[in-house]
C-alpha positions as CSV (number, residue, x, y, z in Angstrom):
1,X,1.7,7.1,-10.4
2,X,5.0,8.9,-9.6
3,X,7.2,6.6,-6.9
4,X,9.1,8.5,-4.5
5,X,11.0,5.4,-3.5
6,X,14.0,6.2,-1.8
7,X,12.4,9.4,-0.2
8,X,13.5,10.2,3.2
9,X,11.3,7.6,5.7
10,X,12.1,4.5,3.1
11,X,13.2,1.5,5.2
12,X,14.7,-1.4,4.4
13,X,11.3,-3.4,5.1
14,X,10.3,-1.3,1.7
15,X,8.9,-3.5,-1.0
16,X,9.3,-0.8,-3.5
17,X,6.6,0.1,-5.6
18,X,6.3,-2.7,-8.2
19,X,5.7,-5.3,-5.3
20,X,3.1,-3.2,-3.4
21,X,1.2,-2.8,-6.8
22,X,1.4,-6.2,-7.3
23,X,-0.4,-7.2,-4.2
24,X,-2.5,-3.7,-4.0
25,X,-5.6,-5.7,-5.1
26,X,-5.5,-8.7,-2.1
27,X,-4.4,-5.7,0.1
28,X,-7.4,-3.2,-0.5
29,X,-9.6,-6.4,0.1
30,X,-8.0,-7.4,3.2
31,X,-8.7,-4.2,4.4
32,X,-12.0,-3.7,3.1
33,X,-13.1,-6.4,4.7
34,X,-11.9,-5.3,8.5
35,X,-8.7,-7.4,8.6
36,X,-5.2,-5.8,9.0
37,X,-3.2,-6.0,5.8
38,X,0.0,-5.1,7.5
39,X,0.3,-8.1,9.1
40,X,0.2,-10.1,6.0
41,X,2.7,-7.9,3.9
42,X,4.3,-5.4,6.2
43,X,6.8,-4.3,3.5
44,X,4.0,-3.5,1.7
45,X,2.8,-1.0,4.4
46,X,5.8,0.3,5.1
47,X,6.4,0.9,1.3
48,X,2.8,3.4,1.5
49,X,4.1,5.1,4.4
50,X,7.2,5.9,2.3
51,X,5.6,6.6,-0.7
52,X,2.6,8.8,-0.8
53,X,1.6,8.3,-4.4
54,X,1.1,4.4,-3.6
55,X,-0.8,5.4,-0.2
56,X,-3.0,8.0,-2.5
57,X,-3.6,4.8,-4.4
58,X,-4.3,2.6,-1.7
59,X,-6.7,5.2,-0.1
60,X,-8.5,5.6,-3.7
61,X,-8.9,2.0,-3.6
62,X,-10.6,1.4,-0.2
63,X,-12.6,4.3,-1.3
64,X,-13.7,2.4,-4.4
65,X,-14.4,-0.6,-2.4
66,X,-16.2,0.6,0.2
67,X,-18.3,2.3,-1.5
68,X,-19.5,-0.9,-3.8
């Protein structure tokens, strides 16, 4: 994973890429099981709209868990 924290669109409500990585597991099942993940750690969402390897991670995820 290449970070491209502190990429044009990072905001202060940025976790930064350890933190979201930290919580990526509880976040993919969140979503994977039809809840809203940004409500529970925004600064994690804002952290994959800033950082599109994270997001690609994310997506790869749901992918993963969806398809189990």
């Amino acid at each position: 994973m290449i970070c491209e924290l502190g990429a044009a669109g990072t905001t202060l409500d940025d976790v930064g890429c350890d933190e979201a990585m930290a919580v990526l597991h509880i976040y993919v099942d969140l979503a994977a099981a039809g809840q809203d993940p940004a409500e529970r750690y925004p600064g994690v969402a804002a952290h994959f709209a800033a950082c599109g390897a994270c997001a690609e991670d994310f997506a790869g995820l749901l992918m993963a868990a969806a398809s189990d």
